[in-house]
N, C-alpha and C positions, 0 to 999 in steps of 0.2 A: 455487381462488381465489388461496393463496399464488403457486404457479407464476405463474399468468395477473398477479399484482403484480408478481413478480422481473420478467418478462420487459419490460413497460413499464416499469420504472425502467429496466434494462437500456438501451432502445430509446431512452428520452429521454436518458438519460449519452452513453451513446455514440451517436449518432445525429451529434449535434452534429460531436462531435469526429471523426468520420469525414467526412461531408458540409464542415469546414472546412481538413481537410487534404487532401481531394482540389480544395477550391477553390484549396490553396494551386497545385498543381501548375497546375488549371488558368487560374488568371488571370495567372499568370508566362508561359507559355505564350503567352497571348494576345499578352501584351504584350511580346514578343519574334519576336513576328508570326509563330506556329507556331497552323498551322487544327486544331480541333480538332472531333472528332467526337461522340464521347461522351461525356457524364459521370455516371457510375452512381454509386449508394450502392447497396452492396449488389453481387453476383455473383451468375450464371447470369442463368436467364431473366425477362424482363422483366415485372414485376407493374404496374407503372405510370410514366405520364409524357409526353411530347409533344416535339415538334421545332419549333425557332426559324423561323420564316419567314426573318426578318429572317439569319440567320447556319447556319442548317443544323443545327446539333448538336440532337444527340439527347440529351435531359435525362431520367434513368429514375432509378425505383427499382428493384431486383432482388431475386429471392427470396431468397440465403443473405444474411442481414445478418453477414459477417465481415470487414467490406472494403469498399472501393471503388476506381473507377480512372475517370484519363481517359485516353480513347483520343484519339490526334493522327495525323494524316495521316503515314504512315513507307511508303518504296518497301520496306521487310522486310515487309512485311504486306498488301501488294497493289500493283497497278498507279497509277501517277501521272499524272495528264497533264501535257504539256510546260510547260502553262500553269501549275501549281501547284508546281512542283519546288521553288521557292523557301520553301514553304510548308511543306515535309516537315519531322519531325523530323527526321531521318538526316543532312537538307543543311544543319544549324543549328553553328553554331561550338561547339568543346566546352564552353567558360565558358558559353553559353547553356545548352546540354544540361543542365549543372552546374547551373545556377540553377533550370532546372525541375523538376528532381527532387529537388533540397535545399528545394524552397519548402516541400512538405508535411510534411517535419518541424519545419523552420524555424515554420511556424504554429502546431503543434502547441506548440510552448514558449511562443510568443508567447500560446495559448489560458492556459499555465499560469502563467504572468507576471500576466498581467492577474486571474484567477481569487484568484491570489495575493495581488495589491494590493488586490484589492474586500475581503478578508478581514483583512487586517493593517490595513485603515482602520476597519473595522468593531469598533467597541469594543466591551470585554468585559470581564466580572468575571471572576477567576479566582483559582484557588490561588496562593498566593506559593511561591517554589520554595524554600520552607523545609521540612528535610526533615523530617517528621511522625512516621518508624517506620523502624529500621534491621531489615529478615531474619535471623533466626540465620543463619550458616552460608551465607554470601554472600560476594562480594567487598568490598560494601560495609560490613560487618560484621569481616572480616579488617582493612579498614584502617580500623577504629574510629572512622568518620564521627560526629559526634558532632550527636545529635538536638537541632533548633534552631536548628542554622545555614544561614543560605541559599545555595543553590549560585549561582556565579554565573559559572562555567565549564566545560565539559567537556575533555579535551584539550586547553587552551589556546582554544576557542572560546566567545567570550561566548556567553550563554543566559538570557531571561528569561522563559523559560514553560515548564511540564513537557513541553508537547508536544515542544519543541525539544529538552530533555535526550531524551527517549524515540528522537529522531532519532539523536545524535549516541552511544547507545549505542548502538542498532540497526546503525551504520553498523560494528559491528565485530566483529559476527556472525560466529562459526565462530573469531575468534583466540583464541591465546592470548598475552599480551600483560601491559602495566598499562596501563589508564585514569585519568588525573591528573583528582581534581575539585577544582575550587579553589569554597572555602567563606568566606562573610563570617562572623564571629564573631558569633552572638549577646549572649554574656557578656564579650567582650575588647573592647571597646570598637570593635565592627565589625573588627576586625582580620584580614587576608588571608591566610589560609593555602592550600596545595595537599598532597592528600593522594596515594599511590598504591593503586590497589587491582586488587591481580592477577587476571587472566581465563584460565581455559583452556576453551578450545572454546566460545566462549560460547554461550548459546541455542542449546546442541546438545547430544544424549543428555538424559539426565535431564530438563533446562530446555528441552527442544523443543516451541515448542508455547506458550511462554510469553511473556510479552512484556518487553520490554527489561529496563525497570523492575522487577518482580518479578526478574527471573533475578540483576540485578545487587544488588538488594537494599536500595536506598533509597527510600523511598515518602512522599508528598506526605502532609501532617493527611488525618485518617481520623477522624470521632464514631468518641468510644465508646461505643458500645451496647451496652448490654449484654447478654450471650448467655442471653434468655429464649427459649426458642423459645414464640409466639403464636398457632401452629395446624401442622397436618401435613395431606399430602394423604393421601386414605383407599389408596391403591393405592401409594404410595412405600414407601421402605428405610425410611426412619424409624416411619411408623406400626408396618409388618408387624413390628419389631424393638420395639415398645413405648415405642419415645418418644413422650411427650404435651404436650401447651401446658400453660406453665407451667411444665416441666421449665428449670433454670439449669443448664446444659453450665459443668462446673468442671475439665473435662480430655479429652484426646483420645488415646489411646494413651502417657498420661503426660505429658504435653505441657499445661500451665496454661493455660486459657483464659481471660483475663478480658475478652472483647469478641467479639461477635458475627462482628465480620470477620476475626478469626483464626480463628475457628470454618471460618468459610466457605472460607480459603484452605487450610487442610487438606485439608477435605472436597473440595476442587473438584481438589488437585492429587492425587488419591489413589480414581480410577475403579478399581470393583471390588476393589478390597481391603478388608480386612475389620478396621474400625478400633474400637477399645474408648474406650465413652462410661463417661465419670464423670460424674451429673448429682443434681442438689440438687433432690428431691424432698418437698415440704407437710416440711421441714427433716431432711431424710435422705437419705441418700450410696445411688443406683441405680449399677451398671454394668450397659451394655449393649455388645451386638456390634451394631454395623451395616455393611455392606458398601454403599458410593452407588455406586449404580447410573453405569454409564458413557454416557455423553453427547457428542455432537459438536458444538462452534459451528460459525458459519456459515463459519470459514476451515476444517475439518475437523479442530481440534482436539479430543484428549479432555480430559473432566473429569470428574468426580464429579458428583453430584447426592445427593440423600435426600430430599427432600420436605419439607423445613421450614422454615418462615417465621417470621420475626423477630417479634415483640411491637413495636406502633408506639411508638416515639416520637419527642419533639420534636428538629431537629437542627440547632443554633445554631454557624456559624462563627465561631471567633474573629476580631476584628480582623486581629490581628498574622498571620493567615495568611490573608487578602484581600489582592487587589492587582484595581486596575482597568489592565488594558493597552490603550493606544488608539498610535496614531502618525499623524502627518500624512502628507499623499499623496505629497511627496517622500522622507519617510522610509519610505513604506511602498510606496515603488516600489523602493527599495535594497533593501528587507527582502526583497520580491520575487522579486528577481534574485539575491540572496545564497542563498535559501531552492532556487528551484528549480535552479542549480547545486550545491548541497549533495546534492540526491535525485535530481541525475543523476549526479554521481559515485559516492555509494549504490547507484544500478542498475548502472552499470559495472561495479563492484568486487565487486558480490556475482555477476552472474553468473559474474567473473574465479574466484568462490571455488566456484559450482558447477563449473565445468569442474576447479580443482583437484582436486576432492575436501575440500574445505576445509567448505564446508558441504552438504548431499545435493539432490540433485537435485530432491527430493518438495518444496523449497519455490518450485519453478515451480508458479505457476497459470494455469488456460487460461479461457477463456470461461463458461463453469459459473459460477466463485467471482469474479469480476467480477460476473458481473449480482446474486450475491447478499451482493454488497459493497456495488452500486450501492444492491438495495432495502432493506438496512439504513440506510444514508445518507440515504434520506427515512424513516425511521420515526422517527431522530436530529432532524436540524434541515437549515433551508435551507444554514446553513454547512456542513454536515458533507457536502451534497449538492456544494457548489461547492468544497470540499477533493476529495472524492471523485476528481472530475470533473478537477481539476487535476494529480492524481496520475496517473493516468490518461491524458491528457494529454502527460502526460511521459512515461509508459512508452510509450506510441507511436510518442513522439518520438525516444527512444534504440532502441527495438529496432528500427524500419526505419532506421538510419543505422550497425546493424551490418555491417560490409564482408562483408555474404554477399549474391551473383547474387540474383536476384528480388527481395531488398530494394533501397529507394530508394541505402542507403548501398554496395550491390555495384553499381550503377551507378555513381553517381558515382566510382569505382576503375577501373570502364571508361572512362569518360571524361575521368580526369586524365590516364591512361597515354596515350588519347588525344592529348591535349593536349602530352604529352612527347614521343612518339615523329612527330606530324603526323600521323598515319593511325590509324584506329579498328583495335582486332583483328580479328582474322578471323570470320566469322559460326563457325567451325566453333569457334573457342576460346571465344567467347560461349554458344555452346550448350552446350557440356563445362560451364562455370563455370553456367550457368543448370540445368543440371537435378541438378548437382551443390547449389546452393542449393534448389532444390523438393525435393529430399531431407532436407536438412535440415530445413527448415522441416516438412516431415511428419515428419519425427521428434519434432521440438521440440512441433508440435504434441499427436499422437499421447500424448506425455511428459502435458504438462501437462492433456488433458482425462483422462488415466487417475488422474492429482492428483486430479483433479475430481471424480471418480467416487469414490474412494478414501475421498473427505472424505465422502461421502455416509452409507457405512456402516462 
């Protein structure tokens, strides 16, 4: 049943975004009076669909859903009549050429733009980006961020939502560096200050696996609840190890606990080892050994586990750490377009740093961890479905406008040159460049569902 879920999220995320980027190719096409023939979603053989009376093409769906294409009338690809020559791709001006094969990415942004502004118009409660908990032994810890004050730039880049810090840390992945966070004063009468706090390798080795925010080590208000444990499962590390509800967790390998969610990011950063409980037992000091059990989220990260569940209770935020964030449709059309060039310079830059060597290669993902990205994103909320979707979106948009043969963007490279020299290349140097791209991309590919597989177990 999960499978058969992933796969229909899968199908509806991207379904869309496929069938609107191959629209893009083909209504540019049309409208540059290039006849087209078919428009599939999907590759290989045909599962369903019908042909235009009115216009001929052949509208399908096909059975690998990885892709799609529209096919246009081109003398590379069969015979012409005298009567249609005009109508071939091949006999089309290079800027046209250019326009038709840049439209599908081009849409693809255009999906994530708009995706974007439904969302930034969409008001929200949220955490105020005051920092809540500094991490031992962090960057943010090294430059002595001091608990309470609100962020209110990253590198020099305004920021009013955690999400957006979490961005504009992420975005500097694998350096080592400093990151300036510039803080409004709590106690100084709001006063501006910028701190530095050094990175090396960041969210790499140790920190792999983690997310921006943790690795860098400033964290948004968090309840304190307190670390009662409330129940255990009968078959976890905690039971078999003799922890019981009731039990107050007062230390972890020497380490003071006083709140369940420190409890928790221990245990979760710390799969299969074998960690010593200090715990306050009907008012007496237990030690215990428990080893948590190791675990994979949906992106194939590891964590810890044990089997133990918190004691309910009530979880009141304070004011001063609410903010309602809303923006108007002009401003949250800027925000838009700010936002989704921010996360395509991000995609750029980090694949610049996988090809370094700067961060590994193991954080390409393929098909697999999309669709079980997609179907965490409806278990979340409709926005987290239409972020999902927009990210997405945009990774489509930047990896087919890579200047590699068989992508959209190794064409249009044939077609500027085109355009410079007066004359197309020769079929024989297209072919060299094209099957040298279909290598690639079966590599790339090949690469990232072995990712895929990897995260499984």
């Amino acid at each position: 049943m999960t499978f058969l879920l992933t796969l229909l999220a899968a199908i509806f995320v991207l379904g869309p975004l496929i069938a609107l980027h191959e629209w893009g190719h083909y209504i540019i096409a049309r409208l540059c009076g290039v006849k087209v023939l078919t428009y599939s979603i999907g590759f290989g053989p045909k599962i369903f669909g019908w042909t235009s009376k009115k216009s001929g093409i052949d509208y399908r769906i096909s059975a690998l859903p990885l892709g799609g294409y529209v096919k246009m009338l081109d003398e590379r690809e069969g015979e012409v009549a005298k009567d249609e020559l005009h109508l071939a791709f091949n006999r089309q001006h290079p800027l046209k050429k250019i326009a038709i094969v840049a439209a599908g990415p081009i849409m693809n942004f255009v999906i994530a733009i708009v995706l974007f502004w439904v969302l930034f118009m969409t008001p929200s409660e949220q955490l105020a980006t005051k920092i809540g908990q500094v991490l031992p032994d962090t960057p943010a810890a090294i430059a002595q961020l001091p608990i309470g004050d609100k962020i209110v730039a990253i590198n020099g880049h305004d920021v009013q939502t955690w999400e957006g810090i979490n961005y504009r840390l992420a975005g500097r992945m694998g350096e080592t560096t400093n990151i300036s966070v510039t803080l409004q004063s709590e106690v100084d009468k709001g006063a501006i200050k910028t701190y530095q706090a050094p990175i090396k390798e960041f969210m790499q080795g140790a920190a792999q696996g983690k997310d921006a925010l943790s690795s860098f080590g400033m964290m948004p208000w968090q309840p304190n609840i307190a670390p009662i444990v409330g129940d255990v499962t009968p078959d976890g590390a905690a039971s078999r190890q003799g922890l019981k509800a009731g039990d107050r967790i007062t230390a972890i390998n020497g380490e003071a606990i006083n709140d369940w969610i420190s409890a928790t990011r221990i245990i979760r950063d710390n799969p299969e080892t074998l960690l010593t409980f200090n715990v306050l037992r009907d008012g007496k000091s237990v030690q215990l050994q428990i080893m948590p059990q190791g675990k994979k989220d949906n992106l194939g990260n590891d964590y810890g586990q044990i089997g133990a569940m918190v004691a309910q209770s009530a979880i009141v935020i304070p004011e001063e750490y609410k903010t309602t964030v809303v923006y108007g449709p002009a401003e949250s059309l800027i925000k838009s377009f700010e936002k989704t060039e921010q996360l395509a310079v991000m995609t750029v830059s980090s694949m610049g740093k996988m090809l370094s060597g700067m961060i590994g290669l193991d954080n390409l993902s393929g098909p697999i961890t999309i669709a079980k990205v997609a179907k965490q994103s409806f278990d979340i909320s409709w926005q987290m479905v239409l972020s999902t979707a927009a990210l997405i979106s945009l990774s489509l948009a930047v990896l087919n406008l890579l200047p590699i043969p068989v992508l959209d963007g190794g064409h249009i490279v044939y077609y500027l040159i085109e355009l410079i020299r007066g004359k197309p290349l020769s079929e024989g140097v297209q072919m060299v460049g094209l099957n040298i791209g279909l290598l690639l991309l079966a590599g790339f590919m090949v690469l990232a569902i072995g990712n895929d597989i990897s995260r499984l177990f």
